[in-house]
C-alpha positions as a Markdown table, in Angstrom:
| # | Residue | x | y | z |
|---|---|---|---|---|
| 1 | Unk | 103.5 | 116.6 | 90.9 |
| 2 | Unk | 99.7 | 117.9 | 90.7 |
| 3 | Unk | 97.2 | 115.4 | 90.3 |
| 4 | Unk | 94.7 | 118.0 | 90.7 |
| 5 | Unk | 90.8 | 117.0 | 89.5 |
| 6 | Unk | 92.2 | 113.6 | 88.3 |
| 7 | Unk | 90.9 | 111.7 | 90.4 |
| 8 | Unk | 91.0 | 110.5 | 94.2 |
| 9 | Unk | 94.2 | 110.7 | 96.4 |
| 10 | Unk | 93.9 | 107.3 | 98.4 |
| 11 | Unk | 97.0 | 108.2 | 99.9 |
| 12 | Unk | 95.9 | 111.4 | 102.1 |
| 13 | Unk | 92.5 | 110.7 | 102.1 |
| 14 | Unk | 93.8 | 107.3 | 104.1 |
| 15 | Unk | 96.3 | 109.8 | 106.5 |
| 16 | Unk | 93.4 | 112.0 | 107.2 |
| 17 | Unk | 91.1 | 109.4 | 108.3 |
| 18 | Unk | 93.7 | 108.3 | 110.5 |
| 19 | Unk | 94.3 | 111.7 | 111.8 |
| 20 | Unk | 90.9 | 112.4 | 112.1 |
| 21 | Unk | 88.9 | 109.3 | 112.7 |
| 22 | Unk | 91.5 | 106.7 | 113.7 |
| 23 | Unk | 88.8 | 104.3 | 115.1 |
| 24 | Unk | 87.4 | 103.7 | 111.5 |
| 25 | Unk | 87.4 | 100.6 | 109.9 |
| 26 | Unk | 87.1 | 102.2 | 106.4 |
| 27 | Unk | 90.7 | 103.4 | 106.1 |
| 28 | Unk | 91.3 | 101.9 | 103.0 |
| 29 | Unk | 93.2 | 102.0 | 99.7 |
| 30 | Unk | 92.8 | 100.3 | 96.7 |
| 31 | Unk | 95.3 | 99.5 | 94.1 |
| 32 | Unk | 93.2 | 99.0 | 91.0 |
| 33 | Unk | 91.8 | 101.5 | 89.2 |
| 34 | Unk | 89.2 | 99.6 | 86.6 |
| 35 | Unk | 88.9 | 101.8 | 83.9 |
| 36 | Unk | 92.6 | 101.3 | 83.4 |
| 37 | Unk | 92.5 | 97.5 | 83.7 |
| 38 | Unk | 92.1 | 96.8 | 80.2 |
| 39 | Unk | 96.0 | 99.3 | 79.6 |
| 40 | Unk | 97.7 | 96.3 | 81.9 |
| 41 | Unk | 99.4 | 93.3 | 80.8 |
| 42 | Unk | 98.1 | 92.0 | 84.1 |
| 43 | Unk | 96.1 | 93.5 | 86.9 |
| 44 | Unk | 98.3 | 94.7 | 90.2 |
| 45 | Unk | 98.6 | 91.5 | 92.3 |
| 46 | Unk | 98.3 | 93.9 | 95.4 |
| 47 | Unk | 94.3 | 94.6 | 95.3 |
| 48 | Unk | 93.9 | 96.7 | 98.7 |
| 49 | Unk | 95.1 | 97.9 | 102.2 |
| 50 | Unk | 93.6 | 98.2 | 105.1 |
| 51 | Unk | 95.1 | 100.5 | 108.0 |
| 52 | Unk | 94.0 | 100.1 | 111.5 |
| 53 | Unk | 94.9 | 102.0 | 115.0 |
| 54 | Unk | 94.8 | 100.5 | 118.4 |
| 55 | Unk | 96.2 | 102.2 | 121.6 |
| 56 | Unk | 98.2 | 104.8 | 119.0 |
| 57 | Unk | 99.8 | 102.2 | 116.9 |
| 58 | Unk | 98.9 | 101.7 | 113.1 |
| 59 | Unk | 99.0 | 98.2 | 111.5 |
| 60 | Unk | 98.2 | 97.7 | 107.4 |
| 61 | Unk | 96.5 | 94.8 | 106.2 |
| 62 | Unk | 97.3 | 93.8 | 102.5 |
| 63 | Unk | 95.1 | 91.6 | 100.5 |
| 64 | Unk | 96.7 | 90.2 | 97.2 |
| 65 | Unk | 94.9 | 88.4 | 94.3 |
| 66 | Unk | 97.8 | 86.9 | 93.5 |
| 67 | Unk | 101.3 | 86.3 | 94.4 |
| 68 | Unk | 104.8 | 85.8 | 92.3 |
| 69 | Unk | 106.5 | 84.3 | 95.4 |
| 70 | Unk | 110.0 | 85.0 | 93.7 |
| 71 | Unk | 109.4 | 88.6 | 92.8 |
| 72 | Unk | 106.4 | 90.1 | 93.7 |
| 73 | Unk | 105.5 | 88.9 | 97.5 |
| 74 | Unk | 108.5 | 90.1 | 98.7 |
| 75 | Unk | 108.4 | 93.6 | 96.8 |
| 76 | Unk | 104.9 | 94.0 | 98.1 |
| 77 | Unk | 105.6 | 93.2 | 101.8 |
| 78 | Unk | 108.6 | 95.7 | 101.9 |
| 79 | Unk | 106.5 | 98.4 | 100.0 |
| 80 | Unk | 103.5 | 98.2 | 101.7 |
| 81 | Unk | 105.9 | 97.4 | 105.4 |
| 82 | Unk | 107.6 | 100.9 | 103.9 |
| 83 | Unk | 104.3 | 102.8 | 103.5 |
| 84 | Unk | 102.9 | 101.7 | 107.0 |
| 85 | Unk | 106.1 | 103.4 | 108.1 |
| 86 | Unk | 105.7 | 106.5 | 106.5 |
| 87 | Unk | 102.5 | 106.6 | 107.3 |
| 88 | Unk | 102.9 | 106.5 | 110.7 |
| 89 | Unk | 105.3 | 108.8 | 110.8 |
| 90 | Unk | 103.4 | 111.9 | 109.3 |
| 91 | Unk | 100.3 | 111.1 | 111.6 |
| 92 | Unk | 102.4 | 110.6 | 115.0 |
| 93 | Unk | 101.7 | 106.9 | 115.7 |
| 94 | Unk | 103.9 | 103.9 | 115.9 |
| 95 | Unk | 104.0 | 101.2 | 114.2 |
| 96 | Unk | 102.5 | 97.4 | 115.0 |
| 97 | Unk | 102.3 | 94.5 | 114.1 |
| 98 | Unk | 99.4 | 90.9 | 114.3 |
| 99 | Unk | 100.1 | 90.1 | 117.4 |
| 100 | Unk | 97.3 | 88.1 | 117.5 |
| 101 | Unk | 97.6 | 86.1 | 114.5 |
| 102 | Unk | 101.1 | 85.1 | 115.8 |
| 103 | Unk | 100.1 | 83.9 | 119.2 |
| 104 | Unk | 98.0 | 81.3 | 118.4 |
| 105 | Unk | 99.0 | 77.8 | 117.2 |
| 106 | Unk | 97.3 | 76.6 | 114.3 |
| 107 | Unk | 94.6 | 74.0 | 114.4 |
| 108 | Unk | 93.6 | 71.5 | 111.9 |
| 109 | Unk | 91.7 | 72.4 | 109.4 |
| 110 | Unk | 87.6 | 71.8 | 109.3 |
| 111 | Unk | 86.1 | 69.9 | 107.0 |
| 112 | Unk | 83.4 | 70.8 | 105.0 |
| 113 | Unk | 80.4 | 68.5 | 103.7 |
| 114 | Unk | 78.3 | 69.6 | 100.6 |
| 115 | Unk | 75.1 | 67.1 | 101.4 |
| 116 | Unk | 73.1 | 67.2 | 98.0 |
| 117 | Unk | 73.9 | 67.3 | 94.5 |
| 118 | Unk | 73.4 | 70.7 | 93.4 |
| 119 | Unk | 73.6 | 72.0 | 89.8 |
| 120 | Unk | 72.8 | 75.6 | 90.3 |
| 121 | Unk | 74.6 | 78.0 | 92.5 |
| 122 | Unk | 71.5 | 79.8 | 93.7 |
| 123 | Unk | 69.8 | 76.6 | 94.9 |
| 124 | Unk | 72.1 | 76.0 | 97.8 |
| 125 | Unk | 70.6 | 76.1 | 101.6 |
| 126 | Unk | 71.8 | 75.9 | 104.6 |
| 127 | Unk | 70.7 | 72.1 | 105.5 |
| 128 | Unk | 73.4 | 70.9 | 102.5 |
| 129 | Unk | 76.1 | 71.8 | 104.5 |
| 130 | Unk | 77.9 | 70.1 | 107.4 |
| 131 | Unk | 81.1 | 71.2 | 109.0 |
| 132 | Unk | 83.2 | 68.0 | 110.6 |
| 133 | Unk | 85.8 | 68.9 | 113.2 |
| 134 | Unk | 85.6 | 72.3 | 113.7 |
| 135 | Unk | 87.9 | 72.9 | 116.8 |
| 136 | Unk | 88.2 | 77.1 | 117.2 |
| 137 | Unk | 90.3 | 79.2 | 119.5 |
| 138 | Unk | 88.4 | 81.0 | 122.1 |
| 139 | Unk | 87.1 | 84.3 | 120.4 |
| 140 | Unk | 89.3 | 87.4 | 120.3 |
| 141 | Unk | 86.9 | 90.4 | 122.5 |
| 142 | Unk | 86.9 | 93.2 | 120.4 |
| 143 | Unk | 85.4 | 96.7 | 120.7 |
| 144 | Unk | 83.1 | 97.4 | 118.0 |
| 145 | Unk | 84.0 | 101.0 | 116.1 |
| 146 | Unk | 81.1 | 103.0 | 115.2 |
């Protein structure tokens, strides 16, 4: 097919960043186009991807409005699991997972204190809140890309 001067292919402008600048943390590709919004019976659950390389492996990061746990979820995470795949294929890299995220044991949740009535969102400061048990994991050292 030729999409030619209709628009902006996500798709290889995402590869070529990768190629090209693999470091960057702007490899990204969204799903919704807005002027066509209104054509849908209901926006694309899938909003964006974000791809990232470390040490020549590529991970995708999807963020989803939305979820039809029956249906959709699992479409999306073998589509998007497919495109990382491809992906790395045509730019030489393999491909990776969270580690990370899957290493560490969850902690309770925080709990969060709103100290004054407030009516209007813009009044808020940062003296009305109060965060009660807030027990983090030690902080993941990352390089900073430029």
């Amino acid at each position: 097919s030729d999409y030619s001067n209709q628009g902006v292919d996500q798709l290889q402008k995402v590869i070529e960043m990768i190629r090209n600048n693999p470091d960057d943390r702007r490899i990204i590709m969204c799903a919704w186009n807005p002027k066509d919004i209104s054509l849908m019976a209901l926006p694309p659950c899938h909003a964006l991807c974000q791809f990232y390389v470390v040490n020549g492996e590529l991970s995708c990061q999807l963020y989803q409005r939305s979820g039809d746990m029956g249906l959709g979820v699992p479409f999306n995470i073998a589509s998007y699991s497919l495109l990382t795949y491809m992906i790395a294929h045509v730019t030489g890299l393999k491909v990776d997972i969270f580690l990370f995220q899957l290493q560490r044991e969850p902690r309770p949740l925080p709990k969060l204190r709103i100290l004054r009535k407030i009516e209007d969102i813009s009044d808020f400061k940062a003296e009305d809140f109060q965060i009660e048990d807030y027990n983090p994991h030690p902080p993941i050292k990352m390089e900073m890309a430029v």
